[in-house]
Each structure stands twice: as structure tokens, then as C-alpha cells.
C-alpha atoms as one frame of an Amber mdcrd trajectory, in Angstrom:
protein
  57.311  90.929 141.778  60.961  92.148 143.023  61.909  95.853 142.713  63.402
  95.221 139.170  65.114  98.261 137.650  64.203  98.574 134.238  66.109 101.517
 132.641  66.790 102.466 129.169  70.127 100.286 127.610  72.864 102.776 127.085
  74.114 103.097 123.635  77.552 101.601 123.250  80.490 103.386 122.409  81.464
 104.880 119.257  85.049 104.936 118.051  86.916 106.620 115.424  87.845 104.078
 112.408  91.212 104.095 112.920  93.777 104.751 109.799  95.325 101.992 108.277
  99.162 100.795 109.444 101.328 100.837 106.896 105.126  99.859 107.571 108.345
 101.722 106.889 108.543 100.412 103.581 105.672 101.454 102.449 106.044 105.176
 104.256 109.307 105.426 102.085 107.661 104.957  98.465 105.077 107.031  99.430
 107.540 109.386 100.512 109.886 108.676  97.446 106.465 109.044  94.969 105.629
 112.670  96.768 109.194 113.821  95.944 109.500 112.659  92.724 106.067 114.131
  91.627 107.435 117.363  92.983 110.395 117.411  91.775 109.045 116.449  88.090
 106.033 118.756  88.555 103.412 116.069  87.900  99.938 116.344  88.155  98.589
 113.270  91.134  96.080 111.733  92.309  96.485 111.276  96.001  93.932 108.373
  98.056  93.747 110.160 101.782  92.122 108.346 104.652  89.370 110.090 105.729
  88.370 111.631 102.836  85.578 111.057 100.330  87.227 112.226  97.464  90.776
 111.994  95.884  92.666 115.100  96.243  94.508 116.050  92.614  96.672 118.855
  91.682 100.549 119.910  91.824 102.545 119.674  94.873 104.037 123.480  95.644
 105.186 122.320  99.297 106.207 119.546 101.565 106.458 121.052 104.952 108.513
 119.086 107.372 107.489 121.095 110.202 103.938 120.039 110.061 104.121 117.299
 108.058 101.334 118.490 105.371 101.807 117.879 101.827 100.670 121.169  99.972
  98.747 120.254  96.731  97.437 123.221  94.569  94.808 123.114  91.740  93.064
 125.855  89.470  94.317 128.213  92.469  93.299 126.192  95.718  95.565 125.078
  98.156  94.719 121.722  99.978  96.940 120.882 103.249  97.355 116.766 103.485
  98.740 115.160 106.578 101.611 112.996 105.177 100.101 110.282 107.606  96.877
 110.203 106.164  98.236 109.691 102.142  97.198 105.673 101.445  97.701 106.072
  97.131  99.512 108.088  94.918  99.080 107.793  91.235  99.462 109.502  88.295
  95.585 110.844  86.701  96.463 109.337  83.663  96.670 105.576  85.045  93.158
 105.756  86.548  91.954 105.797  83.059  95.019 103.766  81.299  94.032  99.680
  82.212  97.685  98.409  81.998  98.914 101.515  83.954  96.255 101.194  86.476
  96.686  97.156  86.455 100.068  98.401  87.633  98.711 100.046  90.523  99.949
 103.315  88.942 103.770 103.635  89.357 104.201 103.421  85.187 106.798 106.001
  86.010 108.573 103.575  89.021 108.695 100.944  86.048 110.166 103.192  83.839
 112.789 104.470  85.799 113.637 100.758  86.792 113.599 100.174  82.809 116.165
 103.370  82.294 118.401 101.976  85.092 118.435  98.759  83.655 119.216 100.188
  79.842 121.908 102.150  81.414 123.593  99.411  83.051 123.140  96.962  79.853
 125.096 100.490  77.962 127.861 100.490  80.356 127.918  96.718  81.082 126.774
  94.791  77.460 128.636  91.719  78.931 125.993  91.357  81.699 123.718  90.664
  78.921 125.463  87.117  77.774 124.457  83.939  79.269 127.592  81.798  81.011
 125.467  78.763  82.153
């Protein structure tokens, strides 16, 4: 027999799941849902990558400079990279089928509704058929 090495096979490499790509689109309604919640002082549910758990409460701060969402409940303070957000939805749609069926933006679909009322008000015309 040959001088054959036998050694112990190395363990391959382990790498860090990388987050999920999402496209500018979809950064902008994420961005547009963070503001509005804010704005309206909403109670959400946010889906973060790299968590095990949803994080839910109010948003008190969207800092810019470090690009952390600030969401507060019963007192607590949780710091979310903007990055890592994949969901927000309203706590009432997880439980709501035909909210949730939705994927939770009820309040997008209402605010398209209220935009199209308001144009039907100001335009009725638009509503009769020329064909």
C-alpha cells in the first residue's frame, strides 16, 4: 500500500441566508405603508427577515440617518432596519379572511375606493358609457 493520506473531510462552508431582493417598487409601498401607518397612528404588524416573530406596535420614529423604523408597544422600543421589513399589515387583517385574502392593504383599497368616489363627485360624466 501507497502512503495514502487519510485525514478528516473538512466541513463545508456555512453562509448567511441572504435577505430577499425586492425591487424599487416594492421598497416604495413599503415605504408609502410605514408612512401612512405613522402618520394615521395605526397599530402594524411588521414581517422582518431574520426574525422569528412579527414585530407589532406604533411607529414613534423613522430615522433617516440610520435607517431604523422605531416601533413602540406597552412601553418597549424595537429598532427595525428598513431593509429588513418584508410585510406590513394591519393586526386586524391577520384575523379578518377577506382582509387577509387581500394581503392586508384593506386601507390601500380604501383609499383607491375614496379617490375613485371623489373623482365620480367631481366628474359624474366619467360614469356614462359612450361605446
Amino acid at each position: 500500500m501507497e502512503n495514502e493520506a487519510i485525514g478528516v473531510p473538512k466541513p463545508g462552508k456555512k453562509y448567511a441566508q441572504k435577505r430577499p431582493t425586492r425591487d424599487e417598487f416594492e421598497l416604495e409601498e413599503l415605504g408609502n405603508q410605514l408612512s401612512e401607518a405613522k402618520a394615521e397612528d395605526s397599530e402594524i404588524l411588521l414581517t422582518v427577515w431574520g426574525m422569528d416573530e412579527p414585530v407589532r406596535g406604533r411607529i414613534t420614529e423613522m430615522d433617516s440617518r440610520t435607517g431604523k423604523i422605531h416601533v413602540q408597544r406597552h412601553g418597549e422600543t424595537t429598532k427595525v432596519p428598513f431593509m429588513n421589513i418584508m410585510k406590513v399589515e394591519s393586526p386586524g387583517s391577520i384575523f379578518h379572511p377577506q382582509i387577509a385574502h387581500n394581503g392586508g392593504n384593506f386601507r390601500l383599497f380604501l383609499k383607491v375606493l375614496r379617490r375613485a368616489i371623489t373623482g365620480i363627485e367631481k366628474r359624474p360624466e366619467a360614469l356614462i358609457h359612450k361605446g
